[in-house]
C-alpha positions as CSV (number, residue, x, y, z in Angstrom):
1,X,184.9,-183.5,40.4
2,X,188.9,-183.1,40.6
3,X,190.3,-186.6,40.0
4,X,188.5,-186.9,36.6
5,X,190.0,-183.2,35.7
6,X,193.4,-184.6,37.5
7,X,193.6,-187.5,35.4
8,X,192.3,-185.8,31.7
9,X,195.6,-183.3,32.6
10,X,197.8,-186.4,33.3
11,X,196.8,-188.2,30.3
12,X,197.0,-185.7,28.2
13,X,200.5,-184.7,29.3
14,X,202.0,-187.5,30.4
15,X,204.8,-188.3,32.8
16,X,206.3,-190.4,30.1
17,X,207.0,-187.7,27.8
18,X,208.4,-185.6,30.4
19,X,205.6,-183.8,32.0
20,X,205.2,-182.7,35.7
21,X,201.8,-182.0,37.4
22,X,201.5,-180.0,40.7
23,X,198.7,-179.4,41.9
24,X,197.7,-176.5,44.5
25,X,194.0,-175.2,46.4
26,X,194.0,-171.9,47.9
27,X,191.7,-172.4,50.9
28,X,191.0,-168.2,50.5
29,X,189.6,-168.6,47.5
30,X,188.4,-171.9,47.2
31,X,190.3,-171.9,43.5
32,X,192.1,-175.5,42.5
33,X,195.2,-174.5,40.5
34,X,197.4,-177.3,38.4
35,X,200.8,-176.4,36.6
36,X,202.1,-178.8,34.5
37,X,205.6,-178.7,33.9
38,X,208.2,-180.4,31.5
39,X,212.1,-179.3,31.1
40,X,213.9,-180.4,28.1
41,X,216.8,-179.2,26.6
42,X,217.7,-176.5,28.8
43,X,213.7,-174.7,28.6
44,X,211.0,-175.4,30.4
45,X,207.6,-175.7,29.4
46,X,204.1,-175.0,31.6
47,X,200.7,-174.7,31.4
48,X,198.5,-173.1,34.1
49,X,195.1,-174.8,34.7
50,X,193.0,-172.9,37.1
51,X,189.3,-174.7,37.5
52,X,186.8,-171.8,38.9
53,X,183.3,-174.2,39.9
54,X,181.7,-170.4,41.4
55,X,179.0,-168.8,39.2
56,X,181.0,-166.1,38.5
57,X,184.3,-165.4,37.9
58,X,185.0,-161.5,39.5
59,X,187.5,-159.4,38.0
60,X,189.8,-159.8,41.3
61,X,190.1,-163.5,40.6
62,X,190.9,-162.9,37.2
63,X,193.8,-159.9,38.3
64,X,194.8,-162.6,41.0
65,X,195.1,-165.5,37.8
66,X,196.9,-163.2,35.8
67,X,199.7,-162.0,39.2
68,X,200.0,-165.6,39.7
69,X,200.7,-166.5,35.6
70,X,202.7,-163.4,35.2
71,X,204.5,-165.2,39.0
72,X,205.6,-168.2,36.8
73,X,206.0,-166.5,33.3
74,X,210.2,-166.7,34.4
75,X,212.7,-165.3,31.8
76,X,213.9,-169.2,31.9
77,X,210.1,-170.2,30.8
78,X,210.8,-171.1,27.3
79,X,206.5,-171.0,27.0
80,X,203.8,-170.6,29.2
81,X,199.9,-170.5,28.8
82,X,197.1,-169.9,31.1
83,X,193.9,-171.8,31.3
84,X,190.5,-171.0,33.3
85,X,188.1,-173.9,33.6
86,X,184.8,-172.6,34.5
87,X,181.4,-173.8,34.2
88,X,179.0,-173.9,31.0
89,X,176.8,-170.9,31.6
90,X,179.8,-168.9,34.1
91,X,179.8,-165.1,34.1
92,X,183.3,-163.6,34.1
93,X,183.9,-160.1,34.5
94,X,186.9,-159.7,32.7
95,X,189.6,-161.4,30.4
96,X,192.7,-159.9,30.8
97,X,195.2,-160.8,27.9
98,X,197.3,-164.1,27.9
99,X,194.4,-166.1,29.9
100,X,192.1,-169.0,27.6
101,X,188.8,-169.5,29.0
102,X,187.1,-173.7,28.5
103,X,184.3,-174.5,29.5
104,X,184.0,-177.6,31.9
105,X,181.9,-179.5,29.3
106,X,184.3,-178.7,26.6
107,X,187.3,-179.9,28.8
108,X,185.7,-183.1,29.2
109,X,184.4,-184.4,26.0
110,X,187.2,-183.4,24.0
111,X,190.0,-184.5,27.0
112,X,192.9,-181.7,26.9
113,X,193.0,-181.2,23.5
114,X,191.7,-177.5,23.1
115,X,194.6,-177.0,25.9
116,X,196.7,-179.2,24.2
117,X,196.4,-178.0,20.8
118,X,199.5,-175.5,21.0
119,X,201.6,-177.5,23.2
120,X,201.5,-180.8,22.8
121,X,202.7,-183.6,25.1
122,X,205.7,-184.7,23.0
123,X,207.0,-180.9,22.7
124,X,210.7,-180.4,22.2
125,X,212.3,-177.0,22.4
């Protein structure tokens, strides 16, 4: 289920244009987290991606997504945004402010694009 999401993140933000993907599991919570990362011009761009594949989404993982944005949110971060890709019919808790919840399905049949619609791959500062 992760090298199809890898890949959709890679092609939509491509290494050629600048972009950097790392990718990160917390073995605690069993939560896959991707940052993609371009620098241009002096500012750096990123986009956390944090998949969720549990039934529910608990409003402690949701404070821990939000530490962990708010973690790489630097004053040097000229933007950030913060993505939570859960399944279809998911029940979440809470959504704290600054976090974009997409749906699984949605992620896949239209690619990046609801991710990529206000930062696109060819960004410049």
């Amino acid at each position: 289920m992760l090298n199809p999401l890898k890949s959709t993140l890679k092609n939509s933000f491509p290494a050629k244009d600048g972009w950097k993907l790392y990718n990160r599991y917390n073995w605690s919570s069993k939560v896959y987290d991707y940052v993609l990362q371009k620098e241009e011009n002096n500012s750096i761009y990123r986009i956390l991606v944090e998949i969720n594949f549990g039934d529910q989404v608990t409003a402690c993982e949701m404070d821990k997504l939000a530490s962990l944005s708010s973690r790489l949110n630097t004053s040097d971060i000229a933007a950030m945004r913060t993505v939570l890709v859960v399944h279809d019919k998911v029940e979440i808790e809470k959504i704290p402010a600054g976090i974009e919840i997409m749906d699984i399905s949605t992620l896949f049949s239209n690619g990046i694009m609801n991710i990529n619609s206000g930062m696109n791959s060819n960004m410049v500062a």
